[in-house]
C-alpha positions as CSV (number, residue, x, y, z in Angstrom):
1,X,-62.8,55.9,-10.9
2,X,-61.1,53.0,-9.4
3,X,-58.9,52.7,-6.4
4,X,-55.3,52.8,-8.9
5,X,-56.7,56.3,-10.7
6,X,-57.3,57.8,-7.2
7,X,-53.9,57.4,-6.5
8,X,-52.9,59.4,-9.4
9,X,-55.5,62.3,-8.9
10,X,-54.1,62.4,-5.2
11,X,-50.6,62.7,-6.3
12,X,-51.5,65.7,-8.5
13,X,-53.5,67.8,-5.9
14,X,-51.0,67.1,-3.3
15,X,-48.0,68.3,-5.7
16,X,-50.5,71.4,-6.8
17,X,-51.2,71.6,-2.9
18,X,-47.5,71.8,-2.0
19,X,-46.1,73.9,-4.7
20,X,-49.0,76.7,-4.0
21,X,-48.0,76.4,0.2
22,X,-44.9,77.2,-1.0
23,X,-45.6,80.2,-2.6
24,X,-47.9,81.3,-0.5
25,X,-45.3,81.4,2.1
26,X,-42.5,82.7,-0.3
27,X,-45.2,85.4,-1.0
28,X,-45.3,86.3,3.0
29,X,-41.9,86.3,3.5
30,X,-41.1,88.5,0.8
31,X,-44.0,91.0,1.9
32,X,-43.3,91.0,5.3
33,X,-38.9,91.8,4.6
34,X,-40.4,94.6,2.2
35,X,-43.2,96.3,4.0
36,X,-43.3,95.2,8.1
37,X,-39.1,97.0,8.3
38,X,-39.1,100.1,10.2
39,X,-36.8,102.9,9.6
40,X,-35.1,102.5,12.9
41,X,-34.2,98.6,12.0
42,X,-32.8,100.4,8.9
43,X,-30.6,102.8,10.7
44,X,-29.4,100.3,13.2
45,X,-28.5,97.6,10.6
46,X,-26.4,100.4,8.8
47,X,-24.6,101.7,11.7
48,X,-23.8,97.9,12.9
49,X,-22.5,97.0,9.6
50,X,-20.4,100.3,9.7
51,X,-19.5,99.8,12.9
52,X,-18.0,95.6,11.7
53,X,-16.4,97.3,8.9
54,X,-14.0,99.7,10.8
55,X,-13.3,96.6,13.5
56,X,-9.8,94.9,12.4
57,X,-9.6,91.5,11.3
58,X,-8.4,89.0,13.9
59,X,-7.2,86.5,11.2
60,X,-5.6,89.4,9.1
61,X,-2.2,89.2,11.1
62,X,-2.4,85.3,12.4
63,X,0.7,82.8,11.2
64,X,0.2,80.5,8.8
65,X,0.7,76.8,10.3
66,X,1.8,74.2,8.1
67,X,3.6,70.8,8.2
């Protein structure tokens, strides 16, 4: 193998390289969302979205300015 075919072989195992990293990490992320999420995070998201739901929107009643 010559010096110009290495270059091709490297470019390959670093795409291979890069793509698996990639979904490797996706992998993680994705496990850790799913299984590492307590019930308590659970309850406390819902009530703080509830809680933003009720709140009245301070854009709702603003003027409109124009030219």
């Amino acid at each position: 193998m010559t010096s110009g075919e290495a270059g091709g072989w490297l470019w390959i195992l670093i795409d291979i390289g890069a793509v698996l990293l990639l979904a490797i990490a996706l992998g993680y992320g994705v496990w850790n969302w799913r299984v590492r999420r307590s019930p308590a995070a659970d309850r406390l998201r819902d009530r703080k979205t509830v809680e933003l739901h009720q709140q009245r929107d301070p854009d709702e009643g603003a003027p409109l300015k124009g030219p």
